[in-house]
C-alpha positions in Angstrom: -12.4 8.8 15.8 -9.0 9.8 16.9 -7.8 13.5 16.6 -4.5 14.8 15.9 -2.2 17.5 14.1 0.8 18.4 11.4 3.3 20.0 12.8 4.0 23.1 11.3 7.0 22.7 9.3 7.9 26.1 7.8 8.9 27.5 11.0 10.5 27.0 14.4 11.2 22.7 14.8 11.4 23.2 18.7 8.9 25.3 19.7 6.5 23.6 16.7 7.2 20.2 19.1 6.5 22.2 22.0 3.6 23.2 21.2 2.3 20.3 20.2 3.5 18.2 23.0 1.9 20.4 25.4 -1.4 19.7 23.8 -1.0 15.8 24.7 -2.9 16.9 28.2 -5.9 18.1 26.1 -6.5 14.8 24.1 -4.6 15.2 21.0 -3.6 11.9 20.1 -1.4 11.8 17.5 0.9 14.5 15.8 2.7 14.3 11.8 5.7 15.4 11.0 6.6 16.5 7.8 9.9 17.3 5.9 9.2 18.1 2.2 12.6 19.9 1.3 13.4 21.4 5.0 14.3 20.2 8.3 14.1 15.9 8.4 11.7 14.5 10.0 12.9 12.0 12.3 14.6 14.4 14.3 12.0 16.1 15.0 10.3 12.9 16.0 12.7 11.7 18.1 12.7 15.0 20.1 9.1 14.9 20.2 8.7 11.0 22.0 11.0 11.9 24.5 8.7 14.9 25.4 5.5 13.1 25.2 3.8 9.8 26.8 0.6 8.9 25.6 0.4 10.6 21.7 1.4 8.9 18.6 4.4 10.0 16.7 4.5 9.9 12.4 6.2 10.8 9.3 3.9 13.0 6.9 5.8 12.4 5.0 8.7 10.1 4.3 9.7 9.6 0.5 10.2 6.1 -1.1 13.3 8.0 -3.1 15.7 9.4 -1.0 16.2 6.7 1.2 16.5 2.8 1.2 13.3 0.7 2.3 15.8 -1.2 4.9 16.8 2.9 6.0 13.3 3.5 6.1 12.2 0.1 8.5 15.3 1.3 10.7 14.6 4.7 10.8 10.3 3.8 11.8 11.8 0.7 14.2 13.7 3.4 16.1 11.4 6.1 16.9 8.9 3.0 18.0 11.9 2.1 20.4 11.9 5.3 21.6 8.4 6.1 22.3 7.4 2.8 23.5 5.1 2.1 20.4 3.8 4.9 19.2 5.4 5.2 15.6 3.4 5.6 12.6 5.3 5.7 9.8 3.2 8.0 7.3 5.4 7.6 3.7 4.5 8.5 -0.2 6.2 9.5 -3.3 6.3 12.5 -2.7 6.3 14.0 -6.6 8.8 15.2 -9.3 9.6 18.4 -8.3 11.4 17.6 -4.6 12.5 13.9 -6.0 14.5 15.3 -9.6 15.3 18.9 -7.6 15.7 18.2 -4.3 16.8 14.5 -4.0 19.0 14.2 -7.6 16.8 11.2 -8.3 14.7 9.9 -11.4 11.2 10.1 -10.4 10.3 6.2 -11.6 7.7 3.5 -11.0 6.6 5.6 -7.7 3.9 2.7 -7.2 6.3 -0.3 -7.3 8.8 1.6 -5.0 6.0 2.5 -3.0 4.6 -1.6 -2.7 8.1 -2.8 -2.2 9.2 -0.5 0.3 6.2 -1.1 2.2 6.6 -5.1 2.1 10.2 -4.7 2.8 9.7 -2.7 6.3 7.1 -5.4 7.2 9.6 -8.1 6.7 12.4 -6.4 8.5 10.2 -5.9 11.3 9.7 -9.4 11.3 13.2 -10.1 11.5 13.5 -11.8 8.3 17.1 -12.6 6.7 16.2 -10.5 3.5 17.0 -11.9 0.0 15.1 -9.6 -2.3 15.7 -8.7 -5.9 13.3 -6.2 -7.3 13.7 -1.9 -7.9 15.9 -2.9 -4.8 18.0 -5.5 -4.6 18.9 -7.1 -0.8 22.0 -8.1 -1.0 23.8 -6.0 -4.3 24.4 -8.8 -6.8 27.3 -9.3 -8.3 26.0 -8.1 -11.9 25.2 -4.7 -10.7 28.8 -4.5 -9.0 28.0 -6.2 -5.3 31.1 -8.3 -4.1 30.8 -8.7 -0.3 27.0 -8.3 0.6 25.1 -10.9 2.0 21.4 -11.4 3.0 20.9 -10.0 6.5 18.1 -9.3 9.4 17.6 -6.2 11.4 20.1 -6.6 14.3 18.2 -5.6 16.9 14.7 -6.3 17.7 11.8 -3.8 17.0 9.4 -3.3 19.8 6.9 -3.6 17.3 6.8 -6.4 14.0 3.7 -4.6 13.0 4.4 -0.8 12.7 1.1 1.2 11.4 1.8 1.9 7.6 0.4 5.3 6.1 0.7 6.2 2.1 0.0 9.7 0.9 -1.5 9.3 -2.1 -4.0 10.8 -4.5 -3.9 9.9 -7.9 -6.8 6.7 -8.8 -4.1 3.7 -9.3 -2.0 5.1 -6.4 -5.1 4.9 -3.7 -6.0 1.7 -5.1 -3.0 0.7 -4.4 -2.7 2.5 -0.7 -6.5 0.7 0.1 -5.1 -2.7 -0.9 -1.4 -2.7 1.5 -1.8 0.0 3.6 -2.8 0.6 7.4 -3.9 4.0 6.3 -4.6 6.4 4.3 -3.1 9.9 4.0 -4.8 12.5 1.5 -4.1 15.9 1.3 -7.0 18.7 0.3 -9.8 16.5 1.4 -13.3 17.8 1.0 -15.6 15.4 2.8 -18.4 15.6 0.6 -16.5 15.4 -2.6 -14.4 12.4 -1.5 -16.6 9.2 -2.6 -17.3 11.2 -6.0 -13.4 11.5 -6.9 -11.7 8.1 -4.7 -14.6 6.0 -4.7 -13.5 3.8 -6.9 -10.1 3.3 -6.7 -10.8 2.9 -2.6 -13.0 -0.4 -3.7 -10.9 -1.3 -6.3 -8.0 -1.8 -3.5 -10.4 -3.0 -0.9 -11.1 -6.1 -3.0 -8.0 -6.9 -2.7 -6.9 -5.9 0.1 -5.8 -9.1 3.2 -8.1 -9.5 5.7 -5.7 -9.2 8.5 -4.8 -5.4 7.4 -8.9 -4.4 9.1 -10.5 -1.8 8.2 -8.1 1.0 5.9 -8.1 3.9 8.6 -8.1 7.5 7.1 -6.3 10.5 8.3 -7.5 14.1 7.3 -9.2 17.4 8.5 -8.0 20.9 8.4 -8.2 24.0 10.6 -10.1 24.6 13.3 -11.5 28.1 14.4 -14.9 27.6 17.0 -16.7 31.0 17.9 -19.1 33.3 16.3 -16.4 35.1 14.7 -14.6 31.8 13.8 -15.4 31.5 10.1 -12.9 34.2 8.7 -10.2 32.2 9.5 -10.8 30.2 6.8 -9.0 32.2 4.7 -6.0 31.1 6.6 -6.1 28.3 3.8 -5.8 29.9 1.3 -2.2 30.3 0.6 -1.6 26.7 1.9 -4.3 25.7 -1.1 -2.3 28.1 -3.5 0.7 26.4 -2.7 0.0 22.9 -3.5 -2.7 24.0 -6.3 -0.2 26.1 -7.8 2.8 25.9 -6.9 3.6 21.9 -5.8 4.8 20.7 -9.4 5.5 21.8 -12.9 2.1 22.5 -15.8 0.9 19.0 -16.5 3.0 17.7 -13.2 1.1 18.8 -10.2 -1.3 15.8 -8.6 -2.9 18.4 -6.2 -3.8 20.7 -9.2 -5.1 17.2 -11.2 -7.0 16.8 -7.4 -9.0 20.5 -7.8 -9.2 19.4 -11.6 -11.1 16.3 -10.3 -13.3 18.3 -7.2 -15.1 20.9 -9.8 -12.7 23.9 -9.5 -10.8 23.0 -13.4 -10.7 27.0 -14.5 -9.8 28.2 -10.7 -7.3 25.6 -10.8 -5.5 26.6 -13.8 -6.1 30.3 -13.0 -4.2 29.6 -9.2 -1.5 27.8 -11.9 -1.1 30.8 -13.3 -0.4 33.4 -11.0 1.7 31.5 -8.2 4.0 30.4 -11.1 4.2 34.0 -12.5 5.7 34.4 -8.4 2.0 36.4 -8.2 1.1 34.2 -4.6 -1.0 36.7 -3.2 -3.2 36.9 -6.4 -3.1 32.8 -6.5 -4.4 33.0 -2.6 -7.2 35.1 -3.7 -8.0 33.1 -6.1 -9.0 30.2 -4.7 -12.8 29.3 -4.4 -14.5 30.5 -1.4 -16.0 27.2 -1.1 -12.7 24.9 -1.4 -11.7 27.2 1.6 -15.2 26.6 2.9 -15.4 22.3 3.1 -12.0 21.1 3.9 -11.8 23.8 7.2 -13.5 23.4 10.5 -14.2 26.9 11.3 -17.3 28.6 12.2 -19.8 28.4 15.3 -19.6 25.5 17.6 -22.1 24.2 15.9 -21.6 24.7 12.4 -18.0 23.2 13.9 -20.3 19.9 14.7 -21.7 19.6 11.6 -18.2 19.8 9.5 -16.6 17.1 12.4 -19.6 14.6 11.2 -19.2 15.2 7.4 -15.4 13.7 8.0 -16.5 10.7 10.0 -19.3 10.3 7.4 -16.4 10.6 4.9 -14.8 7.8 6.3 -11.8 9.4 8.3 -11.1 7.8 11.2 -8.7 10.6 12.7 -9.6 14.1 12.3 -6.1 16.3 11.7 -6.5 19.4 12.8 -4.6 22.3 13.1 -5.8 24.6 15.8 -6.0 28.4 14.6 -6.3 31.4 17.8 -4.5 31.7 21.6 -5.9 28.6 23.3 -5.2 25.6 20.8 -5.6 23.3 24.1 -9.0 24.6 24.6 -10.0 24.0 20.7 -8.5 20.5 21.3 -10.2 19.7 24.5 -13.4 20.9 22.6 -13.3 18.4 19.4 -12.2 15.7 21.8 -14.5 15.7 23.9 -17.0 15.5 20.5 -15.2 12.5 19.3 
């Protein structure tokens, strides 16, 4: 099991990549950057392979809407250059709210784009000449006002023709469909021991078809990490993060992390959190949130109670525990987990 970390978005871009540069020398070994509707991503990530060696650098994550798949393959081909092959490009569909409000764009067949824009960066990475006519078309035809294009290959030539692939996805068809194509697999609100009950089957329904050259689907999750004796209030950190997505990531009806806390148990706390952050009540939506959703996607308590939540992930399947460190000494925490790994 590898371990890394988001970067925090919300704040400071720099000393965020600092931070978590600094934290190479411990054993973190990859870090995620993520953009929603703030500062892009692949600045950041740029920024951050020049300051690192070792770590893995990825997108958590970049939409299938706002830019092109051949922008996309560039953009992932580049930060590889740059860190010597260490991208991983982390992508998804983000959902309705950011894509219509954010973006300007109709948030359409997010599965096709999603299987297409994949396939598309593996071809460019291969250096194919591109002649593809689907949601996009590679060269513009004529009929939908294209006079000069031509089918073309990435001009340079990626370190990498096999760039790790990550989808963020949650919803049944849309894991299905992240088990069958991709390298991994990037949920978000994962509770270990409620995983196999709610993805089970859309995991082996993708499985099944999924190439036998792809190996095994690797799985990225966790959440924060607090060891000591005092360690377990910290949980509560999680709460407004929980209340954001719960409550406040999508319109009634339009919210996949809401369906997600739907699907986990929590139906009337999930509506209730609905409720109040809409109403601009966050605070209330925070406390609202079930003690024990706090509780199993966190890794904070005693060191050994910390133990016990690290093998519930691996037993979950997840391959690279994410972590976000919580107190002064985030290299010590690191160190810790690593050397547990």
């Amino acid at each position: 099991m590898e371990l890394s970390m988001l970067l925090d978005y919300a704040g400071d871009p720099r000393r965020a990549a600092d931070g978590a540069a600094a934290l190479e020398s411990a054993g973190l070994d990859a870090v995620w950057v993520a953009e929603a509707w703030g500062f892009d991503s692949p600045t950041i990530m740029g920024y951050l392979a020049a300051r690192t060696e070792r770590m893995k650098i990825g997108s958590a994550i970049v939409n299938v809407y706002s830019r092109t798949p051949a922008l996309i393959a560039q953009t992932a081909a580049g930060l590889d250059a740059m860190s010597g092959g260490r991208a991983l490009l982390g992508l998804g569909a983000s959902g309705p709210q950011v894509i219509e409000g954010w973006h300007g764009k109709p948030y359409d067949k997010p599965l096709g784009r999603t299987r297409e824009t994949v396939d598309l960066c593996r071809r460019i990475w291969r250096r194919e000449t591109i002649d593809h006519h689907g949601i996009t078309d590679m060269p513009l035809p004529a009929a939908k006002g294209g006079r000069h294009g031509k089918p073309l290959k990435i001009l340079t030539r990626p370190v990498r023709d096999r760039i790790p692939v990550y989808v963020a996805s949650l919803g049944p068809a849309n894991v299905a469909l992240t088990a069958e194509i991709a390298d991994g697999w990037l949920p978000t609100l994962f509770i270990p021991e409620k995983a196999r009950a709610v993805w089970g089957s859309a995991l082996a329904e993708g499985a099944a078809k999924r190439a036998p050259e792809l190996g095994p689907l690797q799985t990225v999750a966790g959440g924060l990490l607090a060891i000591g004796e005092d360690a377990a209030a910290a949980r509560d950190l999680a709460r407004p993060q929980i209340a954001l997505y719960v409550g406040g990531m999508g319109a009634v009806g339009k919210n996949f992390y809401n369906d997600l806390a739907v699907a986990y148990g929590y139906e009337e706390q999930a509506r209730r959190i609905q409720e109040l952050y809409l109403a601009g009540r966050k605070r209330d939506a925070a406390a609202a949130v079930p003690d024990e959703f706090c509780e199993l996607m966190t890794l904070c308590g005693p060191e050994g109670y910390v133990r016990e939540r690290v093998e519930a992930f691996r037993e979950a399947g997840v391959t690279m525990l994410n972590v976000t460190p919580v107190g002064p000494d985030p290299a010590r925490l690191i160190e810790t987990v690593k050397s547990w790994l």
